[in-house]
C-alpha positions as CSV (number, residue, x, y, z in Angstrom):
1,X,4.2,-59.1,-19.4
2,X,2.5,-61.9,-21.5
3,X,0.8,-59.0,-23.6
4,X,4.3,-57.9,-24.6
5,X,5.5,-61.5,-25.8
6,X,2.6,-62.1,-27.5
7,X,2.7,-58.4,-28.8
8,X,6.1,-58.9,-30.2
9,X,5.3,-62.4,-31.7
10,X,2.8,-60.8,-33.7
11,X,5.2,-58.3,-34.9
12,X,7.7,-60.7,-36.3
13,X,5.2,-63.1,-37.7
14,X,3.4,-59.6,-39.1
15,X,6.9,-58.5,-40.6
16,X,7.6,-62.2,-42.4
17,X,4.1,-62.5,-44.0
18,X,4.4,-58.7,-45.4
19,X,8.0,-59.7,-46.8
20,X,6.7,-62.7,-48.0
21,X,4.2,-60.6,-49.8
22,X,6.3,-58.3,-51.4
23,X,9.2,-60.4,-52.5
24,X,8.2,-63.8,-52.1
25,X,7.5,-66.3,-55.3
26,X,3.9,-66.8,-54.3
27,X,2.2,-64.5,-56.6
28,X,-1.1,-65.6,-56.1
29,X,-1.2,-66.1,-52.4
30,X,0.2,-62.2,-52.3
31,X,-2.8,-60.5,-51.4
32,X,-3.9,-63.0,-48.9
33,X,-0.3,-62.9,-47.1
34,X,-0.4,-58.8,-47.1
35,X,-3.7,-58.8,-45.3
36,X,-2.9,-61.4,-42.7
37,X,0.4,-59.9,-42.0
38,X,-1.2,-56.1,-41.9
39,X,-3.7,-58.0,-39.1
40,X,-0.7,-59.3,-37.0
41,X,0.8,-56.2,-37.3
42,X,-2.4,-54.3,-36.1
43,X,-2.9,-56.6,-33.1
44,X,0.8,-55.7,-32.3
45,X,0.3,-52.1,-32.2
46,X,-3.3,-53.1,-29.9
47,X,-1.2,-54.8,-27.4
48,X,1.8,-52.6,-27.1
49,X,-0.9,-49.5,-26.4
50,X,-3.0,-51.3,-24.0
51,X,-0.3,-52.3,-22.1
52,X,1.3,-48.8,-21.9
53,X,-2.2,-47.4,-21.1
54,X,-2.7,-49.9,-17.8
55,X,0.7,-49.6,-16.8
56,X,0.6,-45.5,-16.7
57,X,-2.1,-44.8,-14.0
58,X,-0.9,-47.5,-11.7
59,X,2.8,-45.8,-11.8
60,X,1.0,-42.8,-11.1
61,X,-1.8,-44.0,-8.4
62,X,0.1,-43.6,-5.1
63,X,0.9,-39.9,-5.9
64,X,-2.1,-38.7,-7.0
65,X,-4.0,-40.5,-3.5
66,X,-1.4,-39.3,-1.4
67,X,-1.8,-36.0,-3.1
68,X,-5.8,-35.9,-2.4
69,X,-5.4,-37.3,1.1
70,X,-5.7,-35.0,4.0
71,X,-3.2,-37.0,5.8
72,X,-0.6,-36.6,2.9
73,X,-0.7,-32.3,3.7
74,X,1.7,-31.9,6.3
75,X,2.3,-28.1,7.5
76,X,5.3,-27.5,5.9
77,X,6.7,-29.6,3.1
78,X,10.9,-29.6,2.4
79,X,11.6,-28.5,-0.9
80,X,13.6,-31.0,-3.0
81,X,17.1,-31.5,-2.2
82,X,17.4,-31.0,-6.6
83,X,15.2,-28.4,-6.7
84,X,16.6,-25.0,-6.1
85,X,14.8,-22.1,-4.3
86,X,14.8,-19.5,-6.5
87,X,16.5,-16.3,-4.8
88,X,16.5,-12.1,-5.7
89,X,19.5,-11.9,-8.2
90,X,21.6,-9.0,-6.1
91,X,22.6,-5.5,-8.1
92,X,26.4,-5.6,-6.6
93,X,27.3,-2.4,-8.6
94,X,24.8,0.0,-7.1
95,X,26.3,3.4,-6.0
96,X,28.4,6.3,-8.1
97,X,31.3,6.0,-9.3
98,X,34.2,8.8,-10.6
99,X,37.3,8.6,-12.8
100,X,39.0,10.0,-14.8
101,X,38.7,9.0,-18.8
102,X,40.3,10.2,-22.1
103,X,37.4,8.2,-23.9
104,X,36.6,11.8,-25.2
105,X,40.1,12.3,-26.5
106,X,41.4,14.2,-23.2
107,X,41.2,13.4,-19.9
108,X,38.1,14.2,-18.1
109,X,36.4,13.7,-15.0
110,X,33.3,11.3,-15.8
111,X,30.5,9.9,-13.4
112,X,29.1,6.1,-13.7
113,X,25.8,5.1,-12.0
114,X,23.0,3.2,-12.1
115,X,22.3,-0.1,-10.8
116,X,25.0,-1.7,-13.0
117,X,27.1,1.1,-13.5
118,X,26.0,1.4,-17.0
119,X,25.3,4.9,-17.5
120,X,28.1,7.2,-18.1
121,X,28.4,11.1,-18.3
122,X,31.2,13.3,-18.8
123,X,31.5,16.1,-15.7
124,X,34.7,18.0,-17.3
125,X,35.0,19.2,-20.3
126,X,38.0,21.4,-20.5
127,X,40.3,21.7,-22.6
128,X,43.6,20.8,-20.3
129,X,43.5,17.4,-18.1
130,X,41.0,16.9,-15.4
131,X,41.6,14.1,-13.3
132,X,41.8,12.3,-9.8
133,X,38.5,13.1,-8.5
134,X,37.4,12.1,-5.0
135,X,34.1,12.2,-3.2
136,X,33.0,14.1,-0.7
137,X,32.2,12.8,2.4
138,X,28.3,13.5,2.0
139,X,28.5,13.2,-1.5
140,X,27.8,16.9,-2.6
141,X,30.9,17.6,-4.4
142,X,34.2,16.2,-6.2
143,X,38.2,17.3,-5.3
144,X,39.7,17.2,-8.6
145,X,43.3,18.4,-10.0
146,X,43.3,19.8,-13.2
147,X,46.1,22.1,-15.3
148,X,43.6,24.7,-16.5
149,X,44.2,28.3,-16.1
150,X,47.9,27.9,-15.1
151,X,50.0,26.8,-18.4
152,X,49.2,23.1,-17.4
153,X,50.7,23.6,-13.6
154,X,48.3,20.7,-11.6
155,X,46.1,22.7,-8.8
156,X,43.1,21.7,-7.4
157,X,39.4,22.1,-8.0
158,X,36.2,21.7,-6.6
159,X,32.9,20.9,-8.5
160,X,29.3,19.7,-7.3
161,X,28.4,16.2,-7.8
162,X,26.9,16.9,-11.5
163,X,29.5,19.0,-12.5
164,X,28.3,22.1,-11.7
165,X,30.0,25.2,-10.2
166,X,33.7,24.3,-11.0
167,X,36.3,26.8,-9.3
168,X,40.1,26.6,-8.2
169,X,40.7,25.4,-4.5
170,X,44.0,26.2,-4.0
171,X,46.5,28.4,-6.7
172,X,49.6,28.1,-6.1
173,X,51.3,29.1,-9.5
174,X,55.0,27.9,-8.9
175,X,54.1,24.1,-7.5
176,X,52.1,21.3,-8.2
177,X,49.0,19.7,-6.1
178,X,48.2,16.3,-6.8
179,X,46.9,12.7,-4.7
180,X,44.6,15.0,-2.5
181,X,41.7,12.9,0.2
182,X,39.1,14.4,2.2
183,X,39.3,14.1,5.8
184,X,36.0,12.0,7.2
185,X,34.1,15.1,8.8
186,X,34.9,16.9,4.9
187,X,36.2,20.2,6.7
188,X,40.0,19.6,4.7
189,X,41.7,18.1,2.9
190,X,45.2,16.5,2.8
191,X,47.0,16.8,-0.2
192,X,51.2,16.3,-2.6
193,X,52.6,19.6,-3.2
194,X,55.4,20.8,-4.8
195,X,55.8,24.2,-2.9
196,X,58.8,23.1,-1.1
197,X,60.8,21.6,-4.0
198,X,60.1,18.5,-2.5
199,X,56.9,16.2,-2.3
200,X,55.5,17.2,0.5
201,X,52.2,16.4,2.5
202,X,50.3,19.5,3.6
203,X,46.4,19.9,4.8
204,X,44.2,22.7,4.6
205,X,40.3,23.9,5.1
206,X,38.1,23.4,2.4
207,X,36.7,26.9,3.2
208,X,40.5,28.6,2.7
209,X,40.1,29.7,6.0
210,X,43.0,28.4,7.6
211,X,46.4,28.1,5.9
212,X,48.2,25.0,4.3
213,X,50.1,23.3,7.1
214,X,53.3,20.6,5.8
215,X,52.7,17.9,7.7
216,X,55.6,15.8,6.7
217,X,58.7,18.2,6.4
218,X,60.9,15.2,5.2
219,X,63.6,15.3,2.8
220,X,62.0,11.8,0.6
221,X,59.8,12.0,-1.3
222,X,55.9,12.0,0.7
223,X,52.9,11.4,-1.7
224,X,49.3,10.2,-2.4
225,X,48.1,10.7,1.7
226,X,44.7,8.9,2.3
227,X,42.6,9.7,5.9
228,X,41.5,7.0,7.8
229,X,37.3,6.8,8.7
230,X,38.0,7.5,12.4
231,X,39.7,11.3,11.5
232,X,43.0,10.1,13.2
233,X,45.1,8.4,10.7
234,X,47.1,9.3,7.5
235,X,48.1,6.7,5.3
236,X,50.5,7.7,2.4
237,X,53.1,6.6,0.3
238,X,57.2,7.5,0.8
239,X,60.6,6.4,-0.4
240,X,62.1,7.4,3.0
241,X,63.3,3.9,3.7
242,X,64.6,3.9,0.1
243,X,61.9,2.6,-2.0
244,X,57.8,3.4,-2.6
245,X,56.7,2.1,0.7
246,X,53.2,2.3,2.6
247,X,53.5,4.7,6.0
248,X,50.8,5.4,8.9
249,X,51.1,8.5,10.8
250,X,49.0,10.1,13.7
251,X,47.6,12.7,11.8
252,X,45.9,14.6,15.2
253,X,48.9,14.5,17.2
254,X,51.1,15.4,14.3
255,X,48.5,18.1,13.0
256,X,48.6,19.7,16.5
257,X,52.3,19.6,16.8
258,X,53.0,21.6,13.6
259,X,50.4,24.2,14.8
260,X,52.2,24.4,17.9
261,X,55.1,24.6,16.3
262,X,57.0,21.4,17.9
263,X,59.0,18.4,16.4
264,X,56.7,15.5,17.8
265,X,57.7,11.7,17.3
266,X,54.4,11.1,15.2
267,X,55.0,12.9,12.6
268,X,57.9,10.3,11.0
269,X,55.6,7.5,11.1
270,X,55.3,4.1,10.5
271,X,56.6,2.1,7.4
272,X,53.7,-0.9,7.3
273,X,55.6,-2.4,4.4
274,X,59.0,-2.2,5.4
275,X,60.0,-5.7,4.1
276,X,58.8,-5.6,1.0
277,X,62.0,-3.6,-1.3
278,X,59.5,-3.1,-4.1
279,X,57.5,-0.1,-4.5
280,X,53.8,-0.4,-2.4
281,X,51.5,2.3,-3.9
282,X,48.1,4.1,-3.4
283,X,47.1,3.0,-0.1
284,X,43.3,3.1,0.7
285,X,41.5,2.8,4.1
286,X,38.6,0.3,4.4
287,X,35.0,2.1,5.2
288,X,35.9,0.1,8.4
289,X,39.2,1.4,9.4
290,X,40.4,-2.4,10.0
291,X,42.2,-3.3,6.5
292,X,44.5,-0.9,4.0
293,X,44.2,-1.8,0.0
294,X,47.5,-1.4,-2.0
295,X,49.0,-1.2,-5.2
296,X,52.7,-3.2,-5.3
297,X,55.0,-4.5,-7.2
298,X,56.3,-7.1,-5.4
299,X,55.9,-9.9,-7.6
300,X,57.1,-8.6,-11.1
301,X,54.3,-6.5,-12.0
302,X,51.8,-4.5,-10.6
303,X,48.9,-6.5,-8.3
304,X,46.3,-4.8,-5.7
305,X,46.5,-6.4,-2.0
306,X,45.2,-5.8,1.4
307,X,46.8,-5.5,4.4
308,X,45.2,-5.0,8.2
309,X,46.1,-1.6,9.5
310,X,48.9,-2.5,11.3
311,X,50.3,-4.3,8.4
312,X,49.9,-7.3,9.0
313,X,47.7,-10.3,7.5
314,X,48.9,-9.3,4.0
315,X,46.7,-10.9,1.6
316,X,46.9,-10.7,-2.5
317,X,43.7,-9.6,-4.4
318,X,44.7,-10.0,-8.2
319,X,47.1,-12.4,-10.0
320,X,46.8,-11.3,-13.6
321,X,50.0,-11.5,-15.3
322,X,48.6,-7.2,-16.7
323,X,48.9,-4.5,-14.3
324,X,46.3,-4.2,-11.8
325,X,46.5,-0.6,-9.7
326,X,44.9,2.2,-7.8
327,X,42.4,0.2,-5.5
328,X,39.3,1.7,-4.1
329,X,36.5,0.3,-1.7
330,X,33.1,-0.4,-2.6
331,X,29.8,-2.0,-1.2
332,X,30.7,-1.0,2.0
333,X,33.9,-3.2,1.9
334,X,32.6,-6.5,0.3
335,X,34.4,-5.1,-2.8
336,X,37.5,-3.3,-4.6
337,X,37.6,-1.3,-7.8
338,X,40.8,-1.2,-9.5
339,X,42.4,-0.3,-13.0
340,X,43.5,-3.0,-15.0
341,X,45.4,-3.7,-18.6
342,X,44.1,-7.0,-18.8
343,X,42.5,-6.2,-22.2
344,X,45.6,-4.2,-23.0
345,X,43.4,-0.7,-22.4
346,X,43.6,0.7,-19.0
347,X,39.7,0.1,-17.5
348,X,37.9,-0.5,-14.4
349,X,37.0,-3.8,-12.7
350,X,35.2,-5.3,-9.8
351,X,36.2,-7.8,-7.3
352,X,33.9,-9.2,-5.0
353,X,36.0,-10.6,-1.6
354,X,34.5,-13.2,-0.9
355,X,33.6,-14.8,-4.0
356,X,36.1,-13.4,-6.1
357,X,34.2,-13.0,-9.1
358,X,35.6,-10.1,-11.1
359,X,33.2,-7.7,-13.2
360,X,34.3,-5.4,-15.6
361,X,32.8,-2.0,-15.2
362,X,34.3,0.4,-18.2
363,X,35.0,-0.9,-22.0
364,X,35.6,2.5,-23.5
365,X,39.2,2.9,-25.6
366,X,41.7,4.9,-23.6
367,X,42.4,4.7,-20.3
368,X,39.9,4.9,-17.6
369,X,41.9,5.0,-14.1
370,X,41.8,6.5,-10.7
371,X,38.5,6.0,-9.5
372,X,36.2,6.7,-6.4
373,X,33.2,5.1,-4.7
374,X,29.9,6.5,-3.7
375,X,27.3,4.4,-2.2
């Protein structure tokens, strides 16, 4: 500490000779005064550094010992409560993913994958609209609607997963198919029709070996069906208690009624949103069969939420003040892909369900809707 006063004393008196040199009246003492301040400055600097230099090791003496002692090793040493453990950054958009796109200037059916969904390629390329596709259960092949071949009339298609081998399902040249879903065991399909001059549900083989049943036979209007993991559930939307509303129906029991030609109770179903009088759109099942992801318009405009099966727990997903629609699962159920007009162009997002951090997936001009997941 006395090395510091001293230190400092030196510096001052250093700092008044040199002044004194330069713009005092003694001219013939100026030399003399230069060098003697110039000395008290030098002894200045000597005492500031030697007093750094002794004070630096002793800081740093108790680490270093404890450091080379054998008792200072114990078998496992806490890591710093500031000091963060650096983890694997996670890949949350790793799978496949299918929509449709007019990024090409008509709407296509294009494929996204990768581990960050950032390679694209175009499946469809015809000339009339290609849209709505839908995996596969295994993953081999697409369900599509397009209007080629019949003057623009919606049917539906099949392709493999690369776009290969593209063929008609179903032709029925006086209707329209549209909001088709592939039952879990991917033996049929369920699928909107036209063919009664009303929408109607129907389901059919795959393999055309069996022929189109209507499931619904209702006078509303019955759309956009969607199967449940377990094989015994149809959830789909109708405005047969006067607006868009989400219904459940027993698709087994209801299926085997029609066959056997009876009226039973389970085909009119269940309305799981019957106290909400604004449309509730595109129902999805969870991978798990335990929640139901919606598109409604409850609040103004159009938001995604999630409901348990029963319809219950309701919970809201998005709050943008753009239109947020057509929800699908992903990762397993951690996560929902949507379409969005928050960047007033219709593209894809991410939302992650339990930390709510949103991602967005497409960028592309045009609109980029109606997707489905692959893991």
């Amino acid at each position: 500490m006395f090395s510091l006063i001293l230190a400092t004393l030196l510096f001052v008196i250093g700092a008044g000779l040199i002044g004194g040199a330069l713009f005092g009246k003694l001219h013939a003492q100026r030399l003399i005064l230069l060098l003697v301040g110039i000395g008290a400055w030098s002894l200045a600097a000597f005492l500031f550094i030697n007093h750094g230099a002794t004070a630096t090791p002793q800081a740093a003496t108790p680490v270093v010992a404890a450091a080379k002692s054998p008792t200072a090793l114990p078998t496992a040493t806490p890591a710093p409560t500031n000091t963060p453990i650096p983890t694997a950054t996670p890949k949350p958009q790793a799978g496949k993913l299918v929509f449709h796109s007019d990024r090409g200037g008509n709407l296509d059916i294009w494929l996204a994958e990768g581990d960050d969904l950032n390679s694209f390629q175009q499946l469809t390329t015809d000339e009339q609209i290609d849209v709505e596709p839908h995996w596969s259960p295994d993953g081999s092949q697409i369900l599509f609607v397009s209007g080629r071949g019949t003057g623009g009339i919606h049917d539906l298609f099949l392709m493999n997963a690369d776009g290969s081998n593209q063929k008609r399902l179903l032709s029925w040249p006086d209707s329209y198919e549209w909001g088709a879903t592939w039952s879990p065991d991917g033996d049929s399909i369920a699928f909107t029709t036209t063919r009664d001059y009303n929408y109607e549900i129907y389901v059919m083989a795959v393999d055309g070996s069996t022929e189109p049943i209507n499931l619904t036979q209702n006078p509303a209007l019955d759309t956009y069906p969607n199967w449940s993991p377990d094989g015994r559930w149809l959830v789909f939307v109708s405005d047969r208690g006067g607006n868009w509303d989400i219904w459940k129906m027993d698709v087994v029991a209801c299926l085997a009624a029609r066959q056997a030609g009876t009226n039973d109770p389970a085909c009119r179903g269940e309305n799981l949103t019957v106290d909400n009088t604004d449309d509730d759109l595109y129902p999805r099942w969870s991978p798990d069969g335990a929640r139901i992801a919606f598109e409604s318009r409850r609040k103004a405009n159009r938001d995604i939420y999630i409901m348990d099966a029963d319809g219950g727990n309701l919970t809201q997903v998005t709050t943008e003040s753009t239109h947020d629609t057509y929800p699908i699962w992903a990762l397993d159920g951690e996560a929902i892909i949507y379409s969005s007009q928050l960047k007033l162009n219709w593209d894809l997002y991410m939302v992650n369900l339990k930390s709510g951090e949103t991602r967005q997936i497409t960028q592309a001009k045009g609109e980029d809707r109606f997707g489905d997941w692959k893991p």
